[in-house]
C-alpha positions, 0 to 999 in steps of 0.5 A: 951807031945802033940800030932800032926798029929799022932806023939808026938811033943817034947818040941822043937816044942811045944815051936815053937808052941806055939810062932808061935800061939801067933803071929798068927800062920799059919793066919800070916804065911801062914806055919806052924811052927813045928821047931826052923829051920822055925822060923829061916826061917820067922823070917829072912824075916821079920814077916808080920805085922799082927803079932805085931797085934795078939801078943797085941791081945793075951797077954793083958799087952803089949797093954800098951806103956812103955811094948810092946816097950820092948817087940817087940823093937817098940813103940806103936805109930808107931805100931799104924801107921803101923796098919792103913797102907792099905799094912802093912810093914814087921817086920825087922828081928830084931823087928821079932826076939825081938817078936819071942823072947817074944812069946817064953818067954810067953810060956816058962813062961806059961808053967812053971807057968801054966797058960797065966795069971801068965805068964803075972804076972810074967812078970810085977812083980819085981822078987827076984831072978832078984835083985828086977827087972821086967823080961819085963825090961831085954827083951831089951838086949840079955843078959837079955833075957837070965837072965830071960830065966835062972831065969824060968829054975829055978822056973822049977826045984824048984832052987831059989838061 
């Protein structure tokens, strides 16, 4: 368990933690995130778009077209566009939630498989237990989201079947 400000930070804020610093962290929110409840918060008035910046910025495969408009439900060419606008649009509250929800998931994968690089790995590559598919192609629904969120559970607790 880590600690913060002198308290132990349960697995719930460290998976908050670690997603809100994926996009950014307090330098995109001008906030700190310590709660499901602040996510929900920010994620409902949009993320600023700097956050799209740091996520490409801090996980190398979605800088590729076909894996950041599944990631973040955005292509790269209009991410692209935005990124040069003086004043950058903020992130609707569904393209906030779909990059909320796949900094989670690389955190939840690092975490599990111990390093950002295996994470990433893990997510480009044809797993058996997913019936031979790349979890970043489920991250375009809720209900594959959820299947790969399972599968992780399950390399967790060692239960491949």
């Amino acid at each position: 368990m880590e600690m913060t400000d002198g308290a132990a930070m349960d697995n719930g804020e460290a998976a908050v933690l670690r997603a809100a610093n994926l996009l950014g962290g307090r330098t995109t929110f001008k906030r700190s995130l310590a709660t499901a409840l602040d996510a929900h918060e920010v994620i409902l008035s949009g993320f600023p778009g700097n956050a799209l910046v740091h996520l490409a910025s801090n996980v190398a495969f979605i800088r590729r077209p076909e894996s950041f408009e599944k990631a973040t439900g955005i292509s790269l060419r209009t991410f692209q566009r935005r990124k040069k606008e003086t004043v950058p649009k903020r992130l609707s509250q569904e393209q906030s939630g779909r990059a909320w929800k796949f900094a989670e998931i690389v955190g939840m994968a690092t975490d599990i498989l111990g390093s950002q690089e295996e994470a990433e790995r893990f997510l480009e590559s044809p797993a058996i237990g997913l019936d031979q598919r790349r979890p970043i192609d489920l991250l375009s629904t809720p209900a594959g989201v959820e299947l790969v969120e399972e599968h992780l559970e399950r390399i967790r607790y060692g239960v491949y079947a």
